[in-house]
N, C-alpha and C positions, 0 to 999 in steps of 0.2 A: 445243074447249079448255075446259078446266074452273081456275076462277078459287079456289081452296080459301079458305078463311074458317078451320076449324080443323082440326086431324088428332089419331089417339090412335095414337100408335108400337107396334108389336109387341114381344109379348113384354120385351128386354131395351134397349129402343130410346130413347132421351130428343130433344127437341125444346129446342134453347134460342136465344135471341137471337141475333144475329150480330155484337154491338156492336165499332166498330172506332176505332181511334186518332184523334180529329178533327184534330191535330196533330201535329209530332216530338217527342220524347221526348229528353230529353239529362242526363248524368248527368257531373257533372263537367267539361261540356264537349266529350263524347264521345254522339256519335249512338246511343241503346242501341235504338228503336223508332222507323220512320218511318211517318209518316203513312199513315192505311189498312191498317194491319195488326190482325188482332183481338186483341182486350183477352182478357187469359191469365183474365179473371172472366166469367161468362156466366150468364142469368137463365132458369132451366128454365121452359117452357112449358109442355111435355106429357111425359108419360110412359106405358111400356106394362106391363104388368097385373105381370112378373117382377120390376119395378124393387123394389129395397127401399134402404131410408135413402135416400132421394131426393126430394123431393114437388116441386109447383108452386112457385112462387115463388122457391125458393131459389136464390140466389146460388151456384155451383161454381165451382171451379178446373176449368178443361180441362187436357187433354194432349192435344195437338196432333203428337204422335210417330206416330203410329199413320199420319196422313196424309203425313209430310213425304215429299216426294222429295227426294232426296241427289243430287249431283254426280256421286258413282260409285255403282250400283248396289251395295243390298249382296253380302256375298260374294263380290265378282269381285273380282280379283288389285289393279286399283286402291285397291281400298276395303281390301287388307290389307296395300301393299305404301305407300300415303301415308296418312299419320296424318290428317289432316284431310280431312273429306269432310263439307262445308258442306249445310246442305239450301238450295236451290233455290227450292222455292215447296212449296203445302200443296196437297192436294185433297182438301178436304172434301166432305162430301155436303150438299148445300145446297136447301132446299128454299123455295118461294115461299108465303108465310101474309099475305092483305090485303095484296097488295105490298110485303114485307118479307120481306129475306133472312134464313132460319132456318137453325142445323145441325141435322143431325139426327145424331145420334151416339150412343154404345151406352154402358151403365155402366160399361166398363172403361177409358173415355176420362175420365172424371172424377178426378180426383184426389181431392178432399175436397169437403166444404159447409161453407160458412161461416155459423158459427150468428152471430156477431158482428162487425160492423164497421164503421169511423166513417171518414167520405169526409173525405180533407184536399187542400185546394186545389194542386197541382202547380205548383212553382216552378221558375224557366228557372235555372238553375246562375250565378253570378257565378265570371267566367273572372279570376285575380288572376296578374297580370305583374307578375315580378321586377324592382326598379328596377334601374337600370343605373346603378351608379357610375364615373366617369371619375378 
């Protein structure tokens, strides 16, 4: 068994963090992101020789479409005959770096890079009940 330290992805390949939700996420009140789900921002590790506009360090938006599985397979009679076809769960490609779980994913899973941007502290939503006149 081989305990990998670093890797350099091929070709069109990006390596980024796996960082995931430490908490629930609630917007309004309403559960939007539970706990353990990956963070839609991810911090590139490695990259392979075809990547352009990409480098180390950079903060990216993923797209996570590419792995989801749906409820109803697509294009089966399910998937055209009910409008909603929820995904299920994800299957990344996941690889082990120093005991830490990495994705490994391809430049067309990135949405964008973020040249700029300022961490603001996540606050739990204050739920406001209508008083009740008698």
């Amino acid at each position: 068994m081989l305990k990998l330290k670093k890797i350099k992805p091929l070709y069109n390949g990006i390596v980024t963090t796996m960082d995931a939700y430490e908490k629930d996420v609630f917007q309004n009140g309403i559960l939007v992101v539970q706990k353990g789900a990956l963070k839609e921002f991810q911090t590139v590790i490695s990259i392979g020789d075809s990547v352009r506009n990409i480098k180390e360090g950079d903060v990216v938006k993923i797209n996570p479409m590419r792995y989801a599985i749906k409820k109803y397979e697509d294009g089966s009679l399910k998937d055209g005959v009910i409008t909603e076809n929820p995904v299920v769960k994800y299957n990344f490609n996941i690889v082990e770096i120093n005991d830490k779980g990495c994705l490994l994913l391809m430049d067309r899973d990135i949405d964008y890079v973020v040249e700029e941007y300022e961490e603001v502290e996540d606050k739990d939503p204050v739920i406001l009940m209508p008083s009740i006149q008698a």
